[in-house]
C-alpha positions in Angstrom: 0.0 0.0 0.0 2.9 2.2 1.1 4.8 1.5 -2.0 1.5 2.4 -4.0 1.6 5.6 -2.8 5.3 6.4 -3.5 4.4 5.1 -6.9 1.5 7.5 -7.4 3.7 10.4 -5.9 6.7 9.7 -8.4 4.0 9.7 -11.3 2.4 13.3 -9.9 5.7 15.1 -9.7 6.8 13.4 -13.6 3.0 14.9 -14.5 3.7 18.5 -13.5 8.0 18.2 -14.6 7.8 16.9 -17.8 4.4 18.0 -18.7 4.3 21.0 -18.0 7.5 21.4 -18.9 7.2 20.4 -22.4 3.7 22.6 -22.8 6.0 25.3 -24.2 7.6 23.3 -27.0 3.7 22.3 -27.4 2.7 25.7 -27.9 5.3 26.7 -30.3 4.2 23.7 -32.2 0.2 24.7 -32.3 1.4 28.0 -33.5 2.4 26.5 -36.5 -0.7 26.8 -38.1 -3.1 28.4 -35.7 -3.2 31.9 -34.4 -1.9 32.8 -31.3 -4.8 34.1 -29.5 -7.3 31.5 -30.9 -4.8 28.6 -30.2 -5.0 30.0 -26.3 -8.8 30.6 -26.6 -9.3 26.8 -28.0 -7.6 25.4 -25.1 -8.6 27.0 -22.0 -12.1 27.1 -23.1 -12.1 23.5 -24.2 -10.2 22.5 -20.9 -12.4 25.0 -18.3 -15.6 23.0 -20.1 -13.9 19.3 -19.3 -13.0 20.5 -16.2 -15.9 22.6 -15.2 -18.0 19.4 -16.3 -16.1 17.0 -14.4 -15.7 19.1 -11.4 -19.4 19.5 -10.9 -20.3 15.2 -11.6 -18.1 14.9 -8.2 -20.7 16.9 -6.4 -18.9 20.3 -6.5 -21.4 23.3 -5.9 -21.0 26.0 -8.9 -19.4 29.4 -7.9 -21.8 31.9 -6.4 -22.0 35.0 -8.4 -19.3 36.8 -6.4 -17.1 33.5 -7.3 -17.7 34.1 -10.9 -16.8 38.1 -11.0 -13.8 37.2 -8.9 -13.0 34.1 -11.4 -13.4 36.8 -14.0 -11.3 39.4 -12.8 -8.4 37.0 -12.2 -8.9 35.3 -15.7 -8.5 39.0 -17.2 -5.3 38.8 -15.5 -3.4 35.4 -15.9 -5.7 34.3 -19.0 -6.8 37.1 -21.2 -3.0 39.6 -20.4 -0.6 36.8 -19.4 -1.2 33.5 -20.9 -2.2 35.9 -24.2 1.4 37.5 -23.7 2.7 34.5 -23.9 0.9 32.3 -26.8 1.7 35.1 -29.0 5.4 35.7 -27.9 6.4 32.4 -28.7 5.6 33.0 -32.7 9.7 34.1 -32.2 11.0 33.5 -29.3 12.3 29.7 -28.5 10.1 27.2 -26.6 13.0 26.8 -23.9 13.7 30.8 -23.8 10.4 31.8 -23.0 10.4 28.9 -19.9 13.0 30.3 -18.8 11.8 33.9 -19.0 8.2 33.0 -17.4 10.6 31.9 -14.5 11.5 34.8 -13.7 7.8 35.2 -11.8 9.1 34.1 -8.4 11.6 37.5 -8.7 8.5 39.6 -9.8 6.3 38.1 -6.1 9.1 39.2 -4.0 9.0 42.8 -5.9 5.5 42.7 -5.6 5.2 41.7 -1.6 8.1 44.0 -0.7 6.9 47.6 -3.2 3.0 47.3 -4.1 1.6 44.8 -1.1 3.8 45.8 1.5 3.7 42.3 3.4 7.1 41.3 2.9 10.8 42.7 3.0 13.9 42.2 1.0 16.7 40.0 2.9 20.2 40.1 1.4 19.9 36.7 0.0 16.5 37.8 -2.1 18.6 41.1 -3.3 21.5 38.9 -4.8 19.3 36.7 -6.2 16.9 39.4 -7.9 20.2 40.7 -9.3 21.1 37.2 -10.5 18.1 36.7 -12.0 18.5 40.0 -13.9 21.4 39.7 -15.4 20.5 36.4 -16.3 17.6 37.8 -18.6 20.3 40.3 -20.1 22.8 37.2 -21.2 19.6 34.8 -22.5 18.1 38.6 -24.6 21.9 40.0 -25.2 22.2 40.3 -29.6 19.0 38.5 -30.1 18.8 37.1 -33.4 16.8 34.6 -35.7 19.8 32.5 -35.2 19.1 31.6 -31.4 15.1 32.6 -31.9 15.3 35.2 -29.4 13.5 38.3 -30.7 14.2 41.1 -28.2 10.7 42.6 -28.4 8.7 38.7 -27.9 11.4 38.0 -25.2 10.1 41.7 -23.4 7.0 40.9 -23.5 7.6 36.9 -22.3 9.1 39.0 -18.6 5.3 41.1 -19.3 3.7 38.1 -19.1 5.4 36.7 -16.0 5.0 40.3 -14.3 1.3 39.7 -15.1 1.2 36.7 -13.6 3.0 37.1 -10.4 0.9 39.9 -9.7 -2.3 38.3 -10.3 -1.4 35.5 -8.6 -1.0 37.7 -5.3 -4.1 39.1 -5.8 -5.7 35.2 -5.7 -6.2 35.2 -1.6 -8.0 38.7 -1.5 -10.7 37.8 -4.1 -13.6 35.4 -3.4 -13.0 32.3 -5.4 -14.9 28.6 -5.3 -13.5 26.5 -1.8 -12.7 23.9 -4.8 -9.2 24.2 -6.3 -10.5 22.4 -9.0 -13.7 24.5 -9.7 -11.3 27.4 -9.3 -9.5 26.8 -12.3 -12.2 25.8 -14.0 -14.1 28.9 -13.9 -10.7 30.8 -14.7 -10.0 28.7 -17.5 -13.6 28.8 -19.1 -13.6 32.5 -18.8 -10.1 33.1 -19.5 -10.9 31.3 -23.3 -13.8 32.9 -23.6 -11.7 36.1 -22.8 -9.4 35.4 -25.8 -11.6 34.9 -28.5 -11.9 39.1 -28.5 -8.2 39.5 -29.2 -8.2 36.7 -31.6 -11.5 38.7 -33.5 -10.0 41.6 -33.1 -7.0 41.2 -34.4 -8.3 39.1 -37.6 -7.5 35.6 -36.9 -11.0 34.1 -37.8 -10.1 35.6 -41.1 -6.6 34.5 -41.6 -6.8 31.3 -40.5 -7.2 28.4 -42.9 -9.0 25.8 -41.3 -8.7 23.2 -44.0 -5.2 23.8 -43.8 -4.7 23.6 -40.1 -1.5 20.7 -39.7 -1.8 17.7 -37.9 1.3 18.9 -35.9 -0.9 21.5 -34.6 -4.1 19.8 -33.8 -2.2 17.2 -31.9 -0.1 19.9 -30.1 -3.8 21.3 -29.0 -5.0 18.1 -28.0 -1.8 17.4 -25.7 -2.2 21.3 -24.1 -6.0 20.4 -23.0 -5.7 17.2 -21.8 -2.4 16.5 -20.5 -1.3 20.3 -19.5 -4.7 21.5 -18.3 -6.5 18.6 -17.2 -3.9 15.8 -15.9 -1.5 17.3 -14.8 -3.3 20.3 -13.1 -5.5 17.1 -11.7 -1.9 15.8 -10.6 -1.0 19.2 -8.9 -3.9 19.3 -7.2 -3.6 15.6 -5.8 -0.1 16.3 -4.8 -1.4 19.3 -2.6 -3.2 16.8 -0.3 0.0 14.5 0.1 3.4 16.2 -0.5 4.5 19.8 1.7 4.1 22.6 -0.8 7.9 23.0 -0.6 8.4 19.8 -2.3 5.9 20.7 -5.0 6.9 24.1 -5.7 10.0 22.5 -6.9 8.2 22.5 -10.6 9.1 26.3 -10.8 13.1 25.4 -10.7 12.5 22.1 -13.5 10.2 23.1 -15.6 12.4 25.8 -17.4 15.3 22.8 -17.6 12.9 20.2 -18.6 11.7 23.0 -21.5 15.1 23.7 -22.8 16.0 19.7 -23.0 12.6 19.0 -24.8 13.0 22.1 -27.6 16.7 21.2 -28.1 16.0 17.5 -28.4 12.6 17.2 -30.0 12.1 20.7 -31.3 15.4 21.4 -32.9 16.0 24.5 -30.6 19.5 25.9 -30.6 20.8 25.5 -27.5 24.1 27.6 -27.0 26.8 28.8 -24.4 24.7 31.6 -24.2 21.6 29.8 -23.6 22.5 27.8 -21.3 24.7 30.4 -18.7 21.8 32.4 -18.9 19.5 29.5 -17.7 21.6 29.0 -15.5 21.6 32.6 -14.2 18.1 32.6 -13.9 17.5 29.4 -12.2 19.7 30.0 -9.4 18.2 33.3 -8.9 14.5 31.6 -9.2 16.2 29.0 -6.3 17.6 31.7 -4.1 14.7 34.3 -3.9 11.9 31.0 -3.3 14.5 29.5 -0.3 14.8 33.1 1.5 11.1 33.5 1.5 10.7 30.5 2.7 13.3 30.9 5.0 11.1 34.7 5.7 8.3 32.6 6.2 9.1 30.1 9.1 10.8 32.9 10.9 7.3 34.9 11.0 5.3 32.1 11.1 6.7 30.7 14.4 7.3 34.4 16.1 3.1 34.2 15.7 2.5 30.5 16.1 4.6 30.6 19.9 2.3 32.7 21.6 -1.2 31.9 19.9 -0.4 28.1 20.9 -0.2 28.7 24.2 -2.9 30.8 24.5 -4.8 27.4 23.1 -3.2 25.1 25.5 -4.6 27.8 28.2 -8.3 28.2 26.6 -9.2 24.0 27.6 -12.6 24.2 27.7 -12.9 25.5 23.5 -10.9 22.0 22.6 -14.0 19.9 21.6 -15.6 22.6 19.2 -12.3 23.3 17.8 -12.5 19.6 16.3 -15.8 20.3 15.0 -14.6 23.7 12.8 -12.9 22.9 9.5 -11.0 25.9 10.0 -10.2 26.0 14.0 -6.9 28.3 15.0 -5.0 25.0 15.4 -5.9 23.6 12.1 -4.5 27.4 10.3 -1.1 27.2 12.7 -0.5 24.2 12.5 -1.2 24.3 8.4 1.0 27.2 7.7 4.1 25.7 9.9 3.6 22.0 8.1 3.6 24.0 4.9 6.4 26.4 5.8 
């Protein structure tokens, strides 16, 4: 039973490493013959739909109608702005590159917590590591050229899109969004798609596509980004969160961008150069040493807190039994935020 388990964790974690991971080589290849925006659109509406479906035959209640304009706003953000960013960055920029760019998110949170929410500070380990991480982007975008498929403009607005992202993801706990994870990212997803099918009107690619001339390459690249990148392993991701400490999972930030640069270099044909690769390198040892100081941040805070609200529980005796009853009791949160710290 025990080894089951190990055996269902290992296949997880390969879920959301090499399939997610490889989703960027997966794009590149829809782009091939679809549009950017209604490539994007075609997924995340398909996959919200699956999802949403599925989410709601396991007895899932649908979002209220404050979940929904909350599921909205936040699909403007990561969806419609910086998943659209994205799709339609990588027309020129390398599968592996733009990984490695979108990596750069975890430097973006800690600007974000420290400048614009105010709920965190910089420590000097976070400073060298934001420095890292920047001069890493200027090696990877340094005399960008066809030759390593690193179009200075599409590699700009790659670091847009994972600016976008950070920022909407911090903005996640102060919006009202389904208990659900799974209903979560359904209704994000649904909406996000739907979101993208404006950019992909306005910007005439109904018109210019040819959809008796759409490649096979493409439509299988589509098939592979809604059901292994949106719906298993996001399923996976989600299982893992009830099993593994989120420090063990968030590890899929650091290989993702690695697992990315092997797969476009091996099955896409993606240069991969001195340049390339010290400039990954760069980057994901900055992406390493801003997550372990926060981390680091967090334990320190979390403990100062949990010390003194713990033994004002061992005092309050009489409160013990209806603490069990809550889902949400003090202990539960304390003890929730130290496990995953």
């Amino acid at each position: 039973m025990r080894s089951n388990l190990k055996l269902r964790v290992l296949a997880a974690f390969a879920a959301i490493y090499i399939v997610w991971g490889s989703s960027f080589l997966a794009i590149r290849v829809g782009l091939e013959t679809i549009p950017p925006f209604l490539l994007a659109a075609i997924r995340f509406t398909t996959a919200g739909v699956l999802l949403y479906l599925w989410t709601r035959w396991r007895g899932v209640p649908a979002p209220s109608r404050r979940e929904w304009k909350s599921a909205t706003l936040l699909a403007a953000v990561l969806f419609l702005t910086s998943y659209g960013l994205l799709f339609w960055a990588e027309q020129r920029v390398a599968s592996g590159l733009a990984a490695v760019l979108f990596a750069t998110m975890q430097l973006w949170v800690m600007a974000f917590e420290a400048f614009v929410f105010k709920v965190k500070s910089f420590t000097g380990g976070a400073i060298a590591g934001a420095f890292t991480g920047l001069a890493g982007v200027v090696v990877l975008t340094w005399h960008g050229s066809a030759a390593n498929l690193s179009d200075p403009l599409s590699a700009a607005l790659v670091l847009l899109s994972a600016t976008v992202w950070a920022f909407g993801s911090l903005c996640t706990s102060r919006l009202r969004l389904p208990e659900s994870k799974s209903m979560s990212a359904a209704a994000q997803m649904l909406v996000g798609g739907l979101l993208l099918f404006a950019p992909a009107a306005i910007s005439g690619e109904f018109s210019r596509v040819a959809w008796s001339q759409i490649g096979i390459r493409s439509l299988v690249s589509l098939g592979y980004l809604i059901i292994m990148a949106s719906l298993l392993a996001f399923t996976a991701y989600v299982w893992l969160m009830q099993h593994e400490p989120m420090s063990k999972i968030a590890t899929y930030g650091y290989v993702n961008p690695v697992i990315a640069v092997v797969v476009g270099y091996f099955l896409g044909g993606e240069p991969l150069t001195k340049q390339t690769l010290a400039g990954t390198a760069l980057v994901l040892f900055a992406v390493v040493t801003v997550v372990s100081n926060r981390r680091e941040s967090q334990v320190k805070e979390i403990s100062a807190r949990a010390i003194p609200e713990l033994r004002e529980l061992a005092e309050a005796k009489g409160s013990e039994r209806a603490d069990r009853v809550q889902p949400h009791s003090p202990q539960e949160a304390i003890s929730s935020s130290l496990h995953s710290a």
